[in-house]
C-alpha positions as CSV (number, residue, x, y, z in Angstrom):
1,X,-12.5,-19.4,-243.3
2,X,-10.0,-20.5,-241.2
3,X,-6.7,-18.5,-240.3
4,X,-4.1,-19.1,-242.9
5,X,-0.9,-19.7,-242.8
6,X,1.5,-21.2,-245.5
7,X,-1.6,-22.3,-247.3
8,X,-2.6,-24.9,-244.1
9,X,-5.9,-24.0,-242.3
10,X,-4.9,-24.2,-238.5
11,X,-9.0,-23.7,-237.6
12,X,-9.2,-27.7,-239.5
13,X,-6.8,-29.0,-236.9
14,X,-7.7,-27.2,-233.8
15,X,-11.1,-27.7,-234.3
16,X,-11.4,-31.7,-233.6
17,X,-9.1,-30.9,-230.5
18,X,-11.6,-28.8,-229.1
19,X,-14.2,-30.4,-229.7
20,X,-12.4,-33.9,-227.5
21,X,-12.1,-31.1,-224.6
22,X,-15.8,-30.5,-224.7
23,X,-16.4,-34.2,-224.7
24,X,-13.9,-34.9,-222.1
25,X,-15.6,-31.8,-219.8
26,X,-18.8,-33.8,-220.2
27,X,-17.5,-37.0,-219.4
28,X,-16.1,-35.4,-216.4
29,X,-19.7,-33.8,-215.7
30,X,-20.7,-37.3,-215.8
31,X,-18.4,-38.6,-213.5
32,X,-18.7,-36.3,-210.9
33,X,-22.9,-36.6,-211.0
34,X,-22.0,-40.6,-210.7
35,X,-19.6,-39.8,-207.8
36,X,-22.1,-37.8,-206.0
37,X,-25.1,-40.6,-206.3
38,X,-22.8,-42.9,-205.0
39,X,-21.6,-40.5,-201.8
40,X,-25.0,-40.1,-201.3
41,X,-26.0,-43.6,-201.0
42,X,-22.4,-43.8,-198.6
43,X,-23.8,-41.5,-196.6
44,X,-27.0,-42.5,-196.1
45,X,-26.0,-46.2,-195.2
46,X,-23.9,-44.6,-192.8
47,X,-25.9,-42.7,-190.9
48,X,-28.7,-45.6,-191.1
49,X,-25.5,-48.1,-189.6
50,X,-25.2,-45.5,-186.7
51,X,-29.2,-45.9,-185.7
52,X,-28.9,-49.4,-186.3
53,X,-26.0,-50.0,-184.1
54,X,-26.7,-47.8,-181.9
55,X,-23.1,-46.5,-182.3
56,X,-24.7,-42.4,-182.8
57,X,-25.8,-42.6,-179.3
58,X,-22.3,-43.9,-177.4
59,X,-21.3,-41.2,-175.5
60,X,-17.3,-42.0,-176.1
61,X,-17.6,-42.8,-179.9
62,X,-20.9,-41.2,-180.9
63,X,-18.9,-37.7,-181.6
64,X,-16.6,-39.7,-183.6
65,X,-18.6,-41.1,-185.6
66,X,-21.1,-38.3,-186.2
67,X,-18.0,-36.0,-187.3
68,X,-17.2,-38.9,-190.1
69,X,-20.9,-38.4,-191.4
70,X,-20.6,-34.8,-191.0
71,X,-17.1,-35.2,-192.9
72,X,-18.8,-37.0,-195.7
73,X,-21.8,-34.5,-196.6
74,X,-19.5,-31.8,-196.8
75,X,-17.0,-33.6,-199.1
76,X,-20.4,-34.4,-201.1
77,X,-20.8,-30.6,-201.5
78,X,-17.0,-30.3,-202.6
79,X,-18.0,-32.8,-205.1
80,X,-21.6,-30.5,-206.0
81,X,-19.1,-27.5,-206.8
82,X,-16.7,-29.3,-208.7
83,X,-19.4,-30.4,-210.7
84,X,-20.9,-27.0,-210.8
85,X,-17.3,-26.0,-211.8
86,X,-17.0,-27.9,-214.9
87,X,-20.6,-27.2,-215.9
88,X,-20.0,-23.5,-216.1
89,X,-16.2,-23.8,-217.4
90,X,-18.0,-26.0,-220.3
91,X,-20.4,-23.3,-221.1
92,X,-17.6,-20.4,-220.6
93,X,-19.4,-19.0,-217.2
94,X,-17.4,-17.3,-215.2
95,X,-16.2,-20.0,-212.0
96,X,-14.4,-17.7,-209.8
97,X,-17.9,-18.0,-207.2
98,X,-17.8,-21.7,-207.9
99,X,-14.3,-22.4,-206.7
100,X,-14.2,-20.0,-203.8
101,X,-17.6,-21.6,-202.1
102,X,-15.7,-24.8,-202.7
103,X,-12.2,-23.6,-201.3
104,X,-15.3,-22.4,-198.2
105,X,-16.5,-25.7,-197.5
106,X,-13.2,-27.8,-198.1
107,X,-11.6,-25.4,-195.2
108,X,-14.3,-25.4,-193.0
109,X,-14.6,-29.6,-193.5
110,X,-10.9,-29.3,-192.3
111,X,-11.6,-27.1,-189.6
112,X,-14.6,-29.0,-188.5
113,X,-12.4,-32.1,-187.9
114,X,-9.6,-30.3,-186.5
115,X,-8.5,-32.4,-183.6
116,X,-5.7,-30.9,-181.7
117,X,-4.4,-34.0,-180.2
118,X,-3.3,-35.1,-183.7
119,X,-0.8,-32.7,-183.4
120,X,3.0,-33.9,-182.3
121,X,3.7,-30.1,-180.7
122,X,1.9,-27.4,-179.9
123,X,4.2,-25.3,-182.7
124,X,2.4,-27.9,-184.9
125,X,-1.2,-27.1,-184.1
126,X,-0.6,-23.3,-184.1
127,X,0.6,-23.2,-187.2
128,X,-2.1,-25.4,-188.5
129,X,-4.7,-23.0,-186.7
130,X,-2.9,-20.2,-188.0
131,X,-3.3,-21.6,-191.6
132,X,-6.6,-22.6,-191.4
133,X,-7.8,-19.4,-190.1
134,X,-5.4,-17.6,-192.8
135,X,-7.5,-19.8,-195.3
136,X,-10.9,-18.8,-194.1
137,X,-10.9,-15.2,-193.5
138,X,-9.0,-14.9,-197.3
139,X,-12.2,-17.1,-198.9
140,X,-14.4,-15.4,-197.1
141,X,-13.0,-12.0,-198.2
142,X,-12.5,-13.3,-201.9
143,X,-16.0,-14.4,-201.5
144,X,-18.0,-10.7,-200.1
145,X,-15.5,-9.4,-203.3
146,X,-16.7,-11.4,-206.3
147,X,-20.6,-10.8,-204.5
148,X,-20.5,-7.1,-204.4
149,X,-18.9,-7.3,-207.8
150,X,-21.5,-9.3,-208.9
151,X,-24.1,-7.6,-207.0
152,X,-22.7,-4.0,-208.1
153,X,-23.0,-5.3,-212.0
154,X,-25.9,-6.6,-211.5
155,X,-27.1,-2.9,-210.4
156,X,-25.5,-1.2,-213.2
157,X,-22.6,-0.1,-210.9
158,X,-19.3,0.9,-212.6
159,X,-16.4,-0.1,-211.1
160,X,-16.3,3.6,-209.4
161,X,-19.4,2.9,-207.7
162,X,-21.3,5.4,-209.9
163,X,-24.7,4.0,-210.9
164,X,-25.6,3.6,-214.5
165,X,-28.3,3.9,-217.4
166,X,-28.9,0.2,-218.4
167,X,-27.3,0.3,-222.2
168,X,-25.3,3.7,-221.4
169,X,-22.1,4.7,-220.3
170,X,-24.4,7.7,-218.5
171,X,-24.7,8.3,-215.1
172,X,-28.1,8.3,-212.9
173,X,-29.2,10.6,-209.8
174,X,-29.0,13.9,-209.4
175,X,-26.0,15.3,-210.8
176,X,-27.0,14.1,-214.2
């Protein structure tokens, strides 16, 4: 039974709240997989605007125009990991992974547009460069942590770096 206290089972009223969140995370599943169809379908009528205009090929604007598609795909793939992000914080999987690969491709989307001449200054762009390159190299280190972490447990590694016995707390090799 439920926790009491003063006679009133707290577990009876929490429990319909939790179960809305779970609902609501769904929902949210949902719209993110409707979301993504669409950006898919964007994307696609893009790119088939550029052959049929010819636009892709236009030395001037062609870049332009393939950076916008290029833009697009990789906000798709933001929207993949927030999707992946909810479906794993619904079923109490661990997200860190999740939201550093996204934090990954939403910096290097910035970084692939980068255009220095939408800078006012030159102070301006170096400190958005600075930022940027601030951003990658701490995702990127975040991320080769949480994989040998991963990778390491996976193993049977303790935190030491001393492997394991599956189902043991004793080590393995030759000093055992």
């Amino acid at each position: 039974m439920g926790e009491e206290n003063g006679g009133i089972d707290l577990d009876r009223f929490v429990s319909p709240s939790q179960t809305l969140i779970r609902v609501v995370e769904i929902v949210a599943a949902y719209l993110l997989a409707g979301l993504f169809a669409i950006g898919v379908v964007d994307l696609f009528l893009s790119i088939f605007g550029l052959i049929r205009t010819g636009a892709i090929f236009d030395p001037d604007a062609g870049i332009d125009r393939i950076l916008n598609v290029i833009d697009k795909a990789l906000l798709l793939f933001i929207v993949v990991e927030l999707y992946q992000t909810v479906v794993a914080y619904t079923r109490e999987e661990s997200v860190t992974r999740i939201v550093i690969v996204a934090g990954l491709i939403a910096i290097s989307r910035k970084i692939i547009s980068f255009r220095p001449g939408d800078f006012g200054t030159t102070e301006e762009l170096l400190v958005n460069a600075a930022a940027y390159t601030v951003l990658l190299l701490s995702l990127v280190v975040a991320y080769y942590v949480v994989q040998s972490t991963e990778r390491a447990g996976d193993r049977g590694v303790e935190p030491g770096g001393e492997l394991v016995e599956e189902g043991t707390d004793e080590p393995v090799g030759p000093g055992s």
